[in-house]
C-alpha positions as CSV (number, residue, x, y, z in Angstrom):
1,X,85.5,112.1,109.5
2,X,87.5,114.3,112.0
3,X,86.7,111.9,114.6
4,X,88.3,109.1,112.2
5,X,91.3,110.7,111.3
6,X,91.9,111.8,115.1
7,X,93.0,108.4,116.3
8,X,95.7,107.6,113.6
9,X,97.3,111.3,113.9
10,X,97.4,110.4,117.9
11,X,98.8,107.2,117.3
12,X,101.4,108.5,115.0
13,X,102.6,111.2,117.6
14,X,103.2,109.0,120.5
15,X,104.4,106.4,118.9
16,X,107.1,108.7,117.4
17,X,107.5,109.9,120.9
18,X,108.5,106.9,122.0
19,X,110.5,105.7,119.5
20,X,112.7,108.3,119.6
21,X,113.0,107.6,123.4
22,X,114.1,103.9,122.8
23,X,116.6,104.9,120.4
24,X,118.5,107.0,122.9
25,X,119.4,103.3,123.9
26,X,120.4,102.0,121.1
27,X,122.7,99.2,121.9
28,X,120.0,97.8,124.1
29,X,117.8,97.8,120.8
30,X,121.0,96.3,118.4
31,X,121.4,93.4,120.9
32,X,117.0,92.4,121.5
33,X,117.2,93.1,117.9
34,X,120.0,90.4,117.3
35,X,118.4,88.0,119.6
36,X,115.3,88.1,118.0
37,X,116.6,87.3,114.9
38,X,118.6,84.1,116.0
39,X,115.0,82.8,118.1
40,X,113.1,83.2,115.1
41,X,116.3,81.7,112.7
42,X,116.3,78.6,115.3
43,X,113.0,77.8,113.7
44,X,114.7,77.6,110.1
45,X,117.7,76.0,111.5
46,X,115.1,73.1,112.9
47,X,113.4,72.4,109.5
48,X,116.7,72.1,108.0
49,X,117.9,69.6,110.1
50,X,114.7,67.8,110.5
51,X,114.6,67.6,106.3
52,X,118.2,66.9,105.9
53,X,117.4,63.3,106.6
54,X,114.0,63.4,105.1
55,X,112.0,64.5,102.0
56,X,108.4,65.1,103.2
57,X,107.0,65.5,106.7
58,X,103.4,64.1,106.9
59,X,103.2,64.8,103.1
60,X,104.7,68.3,103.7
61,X,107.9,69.5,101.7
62,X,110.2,71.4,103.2
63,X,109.7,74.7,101.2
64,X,106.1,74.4,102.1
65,X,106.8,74.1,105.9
66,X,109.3,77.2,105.3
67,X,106.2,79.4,103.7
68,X,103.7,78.4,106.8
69,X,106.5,79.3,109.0
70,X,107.4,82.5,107.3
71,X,103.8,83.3,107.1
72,X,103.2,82.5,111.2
73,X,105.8,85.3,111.7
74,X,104.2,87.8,109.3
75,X,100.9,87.0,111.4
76,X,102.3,86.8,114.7
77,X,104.2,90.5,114.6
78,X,102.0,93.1,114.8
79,X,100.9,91.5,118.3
80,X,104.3,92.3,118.9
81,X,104.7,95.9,117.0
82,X,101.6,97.2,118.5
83,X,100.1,95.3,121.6
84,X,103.8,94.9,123.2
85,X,102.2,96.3,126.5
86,X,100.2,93.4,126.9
87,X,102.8,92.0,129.1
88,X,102.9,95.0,131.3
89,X,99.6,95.1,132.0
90,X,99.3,92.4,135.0
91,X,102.7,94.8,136.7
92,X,99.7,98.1,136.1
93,X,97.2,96.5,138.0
94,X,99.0,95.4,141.3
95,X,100.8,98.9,141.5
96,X,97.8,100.5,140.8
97,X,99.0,102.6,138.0
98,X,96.5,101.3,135.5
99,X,94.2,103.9,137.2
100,X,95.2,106.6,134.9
101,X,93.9,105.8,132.1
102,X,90.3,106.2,133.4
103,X,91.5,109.5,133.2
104,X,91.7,110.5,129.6
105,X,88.7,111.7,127.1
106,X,89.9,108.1,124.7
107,X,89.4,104.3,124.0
108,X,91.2,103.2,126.7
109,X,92.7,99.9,125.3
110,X,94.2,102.3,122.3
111,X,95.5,104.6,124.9
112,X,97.2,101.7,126.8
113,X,98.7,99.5,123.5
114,X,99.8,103.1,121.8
115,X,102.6,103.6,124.7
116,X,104.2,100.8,123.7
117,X,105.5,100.3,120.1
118,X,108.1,97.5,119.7
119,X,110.8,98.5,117.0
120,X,112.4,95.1,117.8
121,X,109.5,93.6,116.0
122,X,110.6,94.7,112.6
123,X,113.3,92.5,113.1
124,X,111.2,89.3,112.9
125,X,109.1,90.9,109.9
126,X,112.2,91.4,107.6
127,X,113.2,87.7,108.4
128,X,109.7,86.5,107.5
129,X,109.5,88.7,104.2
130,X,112.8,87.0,103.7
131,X,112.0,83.6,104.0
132,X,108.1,84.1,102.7
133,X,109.9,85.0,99.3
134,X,112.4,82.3,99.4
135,X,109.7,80.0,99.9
136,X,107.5,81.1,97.5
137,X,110.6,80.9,94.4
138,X,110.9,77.7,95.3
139,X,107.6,76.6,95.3
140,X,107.2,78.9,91.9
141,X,103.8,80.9,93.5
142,X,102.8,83.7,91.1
143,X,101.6,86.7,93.0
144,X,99.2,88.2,91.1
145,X,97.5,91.2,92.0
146,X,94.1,89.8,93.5
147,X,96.3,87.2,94.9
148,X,98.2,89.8,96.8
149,X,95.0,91.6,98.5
150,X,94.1,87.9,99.2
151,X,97.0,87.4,101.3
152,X,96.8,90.8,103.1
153,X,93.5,90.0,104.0
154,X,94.6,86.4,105.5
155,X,97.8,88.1,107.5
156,X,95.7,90.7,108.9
157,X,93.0,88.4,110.3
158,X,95.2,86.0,111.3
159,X,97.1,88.6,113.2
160,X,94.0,89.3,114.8
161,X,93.5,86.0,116.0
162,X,96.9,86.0,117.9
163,X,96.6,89.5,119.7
164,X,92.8,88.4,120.3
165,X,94.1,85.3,122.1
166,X,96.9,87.7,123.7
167,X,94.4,90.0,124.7
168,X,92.1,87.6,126.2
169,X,95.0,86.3,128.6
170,X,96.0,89.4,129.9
171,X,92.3,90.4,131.3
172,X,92.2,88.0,133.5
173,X,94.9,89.8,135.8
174,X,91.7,92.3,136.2
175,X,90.2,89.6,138.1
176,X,93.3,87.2,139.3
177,X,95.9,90.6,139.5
178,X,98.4,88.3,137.3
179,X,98.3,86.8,134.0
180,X,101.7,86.2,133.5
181,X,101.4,82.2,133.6
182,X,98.6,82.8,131.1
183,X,100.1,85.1,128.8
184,X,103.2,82.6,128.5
185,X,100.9,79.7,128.0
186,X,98.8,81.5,125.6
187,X,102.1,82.6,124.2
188,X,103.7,78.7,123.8
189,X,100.8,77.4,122.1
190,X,101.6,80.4,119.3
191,X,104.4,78.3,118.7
192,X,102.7,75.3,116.9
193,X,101.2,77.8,114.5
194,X,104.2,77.6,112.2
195,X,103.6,74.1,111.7
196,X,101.0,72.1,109.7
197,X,98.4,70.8,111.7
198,X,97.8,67.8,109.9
199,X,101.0,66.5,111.8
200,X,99.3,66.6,115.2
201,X,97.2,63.9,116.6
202,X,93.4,64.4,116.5
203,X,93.2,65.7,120.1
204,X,95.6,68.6,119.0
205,X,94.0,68.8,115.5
206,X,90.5,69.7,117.3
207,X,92.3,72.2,120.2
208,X,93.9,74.0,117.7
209,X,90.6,74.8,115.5
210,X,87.7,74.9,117.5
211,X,89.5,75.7,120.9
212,X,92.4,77.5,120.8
213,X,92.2,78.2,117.5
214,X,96.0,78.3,116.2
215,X,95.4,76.4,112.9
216,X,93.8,79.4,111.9
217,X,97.2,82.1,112.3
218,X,99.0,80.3,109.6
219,X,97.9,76.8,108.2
220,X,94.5,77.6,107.0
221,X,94.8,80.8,105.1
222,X,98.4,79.2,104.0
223,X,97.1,76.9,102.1
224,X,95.1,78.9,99.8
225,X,98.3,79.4,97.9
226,X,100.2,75.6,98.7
227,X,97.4,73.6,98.1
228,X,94.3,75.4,96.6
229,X,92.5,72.5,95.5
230,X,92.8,70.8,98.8
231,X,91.4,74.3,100.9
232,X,88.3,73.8,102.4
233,X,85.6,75.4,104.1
234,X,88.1,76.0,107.5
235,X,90.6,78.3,105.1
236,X,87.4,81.0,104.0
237,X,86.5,81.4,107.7
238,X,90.0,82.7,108.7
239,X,88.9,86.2,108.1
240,X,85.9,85.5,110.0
241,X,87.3,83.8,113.4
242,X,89.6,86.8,113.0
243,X,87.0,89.6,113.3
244,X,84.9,87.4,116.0
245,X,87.3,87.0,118.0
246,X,89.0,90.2,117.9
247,X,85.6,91.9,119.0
248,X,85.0,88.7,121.6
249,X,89.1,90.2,123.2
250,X,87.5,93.4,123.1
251,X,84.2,92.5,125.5
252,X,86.8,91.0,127.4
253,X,88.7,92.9,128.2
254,X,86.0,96.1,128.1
255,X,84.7,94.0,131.4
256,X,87.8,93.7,132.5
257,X,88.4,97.3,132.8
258,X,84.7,98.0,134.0
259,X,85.3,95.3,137.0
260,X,88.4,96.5,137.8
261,X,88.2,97.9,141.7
262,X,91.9,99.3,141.8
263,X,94.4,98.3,144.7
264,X,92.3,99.3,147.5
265,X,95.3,101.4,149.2
């Protein structure tokens, strides 16, 4: 039980560390903060225009686009609240700082992800609460109480799928020494998850389910609540290509770290 409660307390203290370090530079946070908000907003702004001279896309309202898209930001924050340091990662390995944290008596990828914690993030998750309520008035969605752990349980899988997929692209700069390319690729194609993927062609359709599995952040678990008599068997195994492919990151990048050779100087 200790052993349990160790991590979170740990977790707690550096993070609070280092938040109170990135608020000594506070206009520097005001301004990401701001342009967070008008990149994630530019997405709103789209749907707007697109349905301004439309009424359905591919059979989609526009208030049901809104709730996938509110619900893709919901799911795609935590990878940037707590696995921000991703991106630092490939600049570790060909400076040869990574080294230090074969040092320390912890889980090593909790060590690395914990000195980062991106406040900026919150930023997008207020805009998503915002426009996952808006959309779900409109619509007239009853949250019940089951429904509500239901959803929970949807956003925190499908958040695992995008820091898995995250993950994944950054351990290769383990072998390759940068991953940068492969992060932003990997990153792009998190982009199309705050869109139906009934409006791609079938190529597309099968890439982002079986491949790279995108449908899976925000269209298939989002549909439990637009269109619960058209869910099928892809929406129930959300939760599961969550957890399989959280722990399928974690191999990763475990051999990853265990190949790892270090600069050589």
């Amino acid at each position: 039980m200790k052993r349990f409660l160790y991590y979170p307390r740990l977790y707690t203290l550096i993070v609070s560390q280092y938040i109170k370090a990135r608020m000594q530079y506070r206009a520097d946070f005001f301004i990401s903060s701001i342009g967070i908000l008008l990149e994630s907003g530019a997405g709103f702004f789209s749907l707007w225009v697109i349905f301004h001279s439309i009424s359905k896309l591919v059979g989609w309202s526009y208030n049901e686009l809104i709730f996938i898209y509110a619900f893709s930001l919901l799911a795609i924050t935590p990878s940037q609240l707590f696995f921000d340091n991703i991106w630092h990662l490939s600049s570790h390995i060909r400076q040869g700082t990574f080294i230090k944290y074969y040092f320390r008596p912890l889980n090593m990828m909790f060590y690395y992800m914990s000195e980062v914690f991106d406040i900026k993030g919150f930023t997008k998750l207020a805009l998503g609460i915002a426009a996952f309520i808006y959309a779900s008035f409109k619509l007239g969605i009853t949250w019940t109480f089951p429904k509500f752990i239901l959803l929970l349980t949807l956003l925190f899988s499908s958040s695992l799928i995008m820091i898995s997929l995250m993950i994944m692209a950054s351990s290769t700069c383990f072998w390759t020494g940068e991953a940068s390319s492969v992060l932003i690729f990997v990153f792009k194609f998190g982009e199309y998850s705050k869109y139906p993927i009934t409006i791609f062609n079938s190529f597309f359709k099968l890439l982002f389910t079986y491949i790279i599995p995108i449908g899976f952040v925000a269209f298939y678990p989002s549909k439990f609540f637009l269109r619960p008599t058209e869910t099928n068997i892809l929406a129930y195994l959300s939760p599961v290509a969550g957890i399989l492919l959280f722990v399928l990151a974690y191999l990763v990048w475990k051999k990853g770290v265990n190949s790892w050779t270090g600069t050589g100087s």
